[in-house]
C-alpha positions as a Markdown table, in Angstrom:
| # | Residue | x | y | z |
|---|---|---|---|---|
| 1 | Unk | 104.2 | 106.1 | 81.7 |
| 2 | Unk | 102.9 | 102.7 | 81.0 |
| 3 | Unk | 102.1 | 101.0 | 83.9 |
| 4 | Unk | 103.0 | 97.1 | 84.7 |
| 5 | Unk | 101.0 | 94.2 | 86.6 |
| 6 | Unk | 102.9 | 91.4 | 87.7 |
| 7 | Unk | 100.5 | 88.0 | 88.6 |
| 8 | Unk | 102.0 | 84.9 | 90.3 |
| 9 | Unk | 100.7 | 81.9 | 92.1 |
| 10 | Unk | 102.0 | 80.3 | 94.9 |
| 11 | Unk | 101.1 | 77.4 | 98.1 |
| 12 | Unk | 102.3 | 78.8 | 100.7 |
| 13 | Unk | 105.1 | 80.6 | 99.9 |
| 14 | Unk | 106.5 | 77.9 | 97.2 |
| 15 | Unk | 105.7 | 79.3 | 93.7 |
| 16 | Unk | 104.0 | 77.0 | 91.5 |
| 17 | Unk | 102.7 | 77.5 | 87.8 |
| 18 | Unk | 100.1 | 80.1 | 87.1 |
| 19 | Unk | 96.5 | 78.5 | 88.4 |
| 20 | Unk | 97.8 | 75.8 | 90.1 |
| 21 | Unk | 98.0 | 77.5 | 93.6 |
| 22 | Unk | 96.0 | 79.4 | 96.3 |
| 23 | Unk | 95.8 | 83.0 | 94.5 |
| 24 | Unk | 92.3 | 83.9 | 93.4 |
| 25 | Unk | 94.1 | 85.0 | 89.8 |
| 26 | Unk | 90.2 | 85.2 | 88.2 |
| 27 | Unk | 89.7 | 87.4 | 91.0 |
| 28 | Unk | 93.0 | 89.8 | 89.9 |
| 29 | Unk | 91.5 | 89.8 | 86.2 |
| 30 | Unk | 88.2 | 90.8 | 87.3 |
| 31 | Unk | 89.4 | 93.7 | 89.4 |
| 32 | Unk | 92.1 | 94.6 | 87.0 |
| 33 | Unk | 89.2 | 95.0 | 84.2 |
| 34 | Unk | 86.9 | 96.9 | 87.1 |
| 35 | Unk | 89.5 | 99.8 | 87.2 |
| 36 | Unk | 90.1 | 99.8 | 83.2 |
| 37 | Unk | 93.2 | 98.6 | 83.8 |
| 38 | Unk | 95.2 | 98.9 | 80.3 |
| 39 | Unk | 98.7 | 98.0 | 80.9 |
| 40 | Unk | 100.9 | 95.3 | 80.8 |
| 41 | Unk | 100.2 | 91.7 | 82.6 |
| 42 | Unk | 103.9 | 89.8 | 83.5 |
| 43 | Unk | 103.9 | 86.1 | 84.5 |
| 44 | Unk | 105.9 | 85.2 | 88.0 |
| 45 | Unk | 107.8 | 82.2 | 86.7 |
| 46 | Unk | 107.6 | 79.2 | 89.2 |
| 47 | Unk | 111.1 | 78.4 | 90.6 |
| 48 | Unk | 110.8 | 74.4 | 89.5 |
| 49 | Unk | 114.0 | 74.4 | 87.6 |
| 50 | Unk | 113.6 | 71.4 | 86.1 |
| 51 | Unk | 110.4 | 72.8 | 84.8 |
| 52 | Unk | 110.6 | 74.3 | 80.8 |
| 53 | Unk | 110.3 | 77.5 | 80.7 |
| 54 | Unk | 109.1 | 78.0 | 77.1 |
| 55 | Unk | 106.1 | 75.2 | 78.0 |
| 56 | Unk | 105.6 | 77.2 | 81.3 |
| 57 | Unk | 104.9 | 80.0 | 80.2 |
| 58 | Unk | 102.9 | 78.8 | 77.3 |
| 59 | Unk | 100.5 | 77.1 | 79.8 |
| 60 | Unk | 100.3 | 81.1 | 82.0 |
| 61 | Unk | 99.2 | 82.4 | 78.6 |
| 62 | Unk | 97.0 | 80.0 | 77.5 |
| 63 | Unk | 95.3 | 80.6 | 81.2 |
| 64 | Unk | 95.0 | 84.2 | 80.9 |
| 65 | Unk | 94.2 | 84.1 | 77.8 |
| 66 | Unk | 90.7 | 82.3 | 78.8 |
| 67 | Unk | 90.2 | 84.5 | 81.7 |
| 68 | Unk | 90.5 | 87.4 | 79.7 |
């Protein structure tokens, strides 16, 4: 079984694009890597819905990407 992380961000409880809110997502990473996490990371997509998606979640990746 292959297990699944899901990361989002959010102010308050309005979702916002990954980084650009109040979770401590460098802080997920870290921990995830503490426990040899070695599954699957999903972005939470912000609910802007005039946001692009595509561009969205480019941007989640590209932050990941650096923290990882």
């Amino acid at each position: 079984m292959r297990l699944s992380a899901r990361i989002g961000d959010r102010i308050g409880r309005r979702p916002v694009p990954l980084g650009q809110g109040e979770t401590n997502v460098p802080a997920i990473i870290e921990h995830l890597h503490q426990i040899g996490y070695t599954g699957w990371v999903s972005v939470e997509p912000s609910a802007n819905p005039l946001a692009d998606k595509f561009a969205s979640l480019a941007a989640a990746r590209q932050y990941l990407t650096a923290l990882i």
